[in-house]
N, C-alpha and C positions, 0 to 999 in steps of 0.2 A: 504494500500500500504506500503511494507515495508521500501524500501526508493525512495525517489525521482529522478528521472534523472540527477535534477539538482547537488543532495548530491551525486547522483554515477558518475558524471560528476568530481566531485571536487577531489574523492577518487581515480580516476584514474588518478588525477595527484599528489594527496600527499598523497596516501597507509591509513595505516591506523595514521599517525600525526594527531594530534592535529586540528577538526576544532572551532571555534567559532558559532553557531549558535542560530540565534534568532528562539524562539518559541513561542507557547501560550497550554496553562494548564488551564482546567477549572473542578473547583468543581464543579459536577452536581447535584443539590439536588431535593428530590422528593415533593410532598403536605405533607410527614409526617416530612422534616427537614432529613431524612436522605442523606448521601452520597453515592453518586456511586464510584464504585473501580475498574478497569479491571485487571485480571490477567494477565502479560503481558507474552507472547509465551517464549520469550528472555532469561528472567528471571526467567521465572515460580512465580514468587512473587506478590503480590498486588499494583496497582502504582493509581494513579490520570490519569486523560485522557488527550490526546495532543501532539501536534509535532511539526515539522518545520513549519513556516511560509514560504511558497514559495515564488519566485521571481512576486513582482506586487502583492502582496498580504498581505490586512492589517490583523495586529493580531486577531483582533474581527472576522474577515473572518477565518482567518486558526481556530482558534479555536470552532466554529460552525460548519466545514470541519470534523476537525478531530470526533469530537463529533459520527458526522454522518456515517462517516468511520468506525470509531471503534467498533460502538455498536449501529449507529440504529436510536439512539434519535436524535429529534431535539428540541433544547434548547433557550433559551432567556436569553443572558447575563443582567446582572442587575446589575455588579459592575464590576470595575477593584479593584481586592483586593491587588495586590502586583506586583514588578517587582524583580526575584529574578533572581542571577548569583553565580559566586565565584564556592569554591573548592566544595563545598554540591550538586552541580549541574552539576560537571563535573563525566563526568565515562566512563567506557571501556568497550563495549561491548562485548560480545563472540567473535566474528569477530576480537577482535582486533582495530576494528574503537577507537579511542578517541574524545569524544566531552565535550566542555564547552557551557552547556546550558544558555540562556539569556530569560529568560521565565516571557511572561505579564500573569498573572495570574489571571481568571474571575474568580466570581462564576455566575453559568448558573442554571435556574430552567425549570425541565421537562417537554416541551409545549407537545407535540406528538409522534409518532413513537413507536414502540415496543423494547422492549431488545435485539439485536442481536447481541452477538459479531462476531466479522468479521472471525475470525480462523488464519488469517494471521499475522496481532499482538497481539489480542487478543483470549485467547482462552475458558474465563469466565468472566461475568459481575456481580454484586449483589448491593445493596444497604444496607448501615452499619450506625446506629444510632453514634454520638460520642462517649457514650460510647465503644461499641464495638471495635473502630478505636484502642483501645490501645492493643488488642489482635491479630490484626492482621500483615500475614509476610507481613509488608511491602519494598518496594525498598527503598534502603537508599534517593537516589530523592523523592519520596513519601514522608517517613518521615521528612526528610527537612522543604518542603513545605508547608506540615500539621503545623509542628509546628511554622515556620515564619509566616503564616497568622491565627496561633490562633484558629484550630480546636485541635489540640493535645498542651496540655499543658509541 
């Protein structure tokens, strides 16, 4: 889903300004230690999986959600690795929307489900050892993220 009701609720009353939003972001990793990556539509770039947390809804929830939405899988979080905000997390969409993300950050390991990205935000999934992570285009949020919780050095 691209954006929620609730976020195009809020854009209709303050354009594209400035919102605050809380999210959840989770590393997904497979039985071999590697990471999943989604190509996001938006951007055309490499980013980490996740989104808003909706109204009535805990983070460990949205981020199992989105997991599911995006590409398929269903995941087992097993850690909250970080809680990240600030200017690194904030960005401008195509749209013009501006958002400061506040993003609880799991890492999730692959119980089930098949690969499928969705086409709507997603329009490519894969899985990238750490190594590789340094070669790829990531989104500046991606990058961030990686490097706060210690997959990218």
């Amino acid at each position: 889903m691209p954006i929620s009701p609730y976020i195009q609720n809020l854009r209709n009353h303050v354009g594209h300004d400035l919102l605050l939003i809380p999210s959840a972001a989770v590393l997904v990793e497979d039985t071999q230690g590697r990471l999943l990556l989604a190509r996001q539509v938006d951007f055309g770039q490499w980013a980490t999986i996740g989104g808003a947390v909706e109204p009535g809804e805990n983070p460990r929830e949205a981020a199992r959600r989105e997991v599911r939405e995006e590409v398929g899988l269903d995941v087992e979080l097993v850690e909250l690795l970080d809680v990240v905000g600030g200017p690194d997390f904030t960005l401008t969409y195509p749209n013009g929307d501006r958002v400061a993300y506040i993003s609880s950050v799991f890492r999730g390991l692959w119980r089930s489900g098949q690969l499928r990205p969705d086409g709507d935000e997603v329009s490519d999934a894969q899985w990238f050892t750490r190594s590789e992570l340094t070669r790829v285009d990531l989104t500046p949020f991606a990058s961030s993220l990686l490097h706060v919780v210690g997959y990218l050095s």
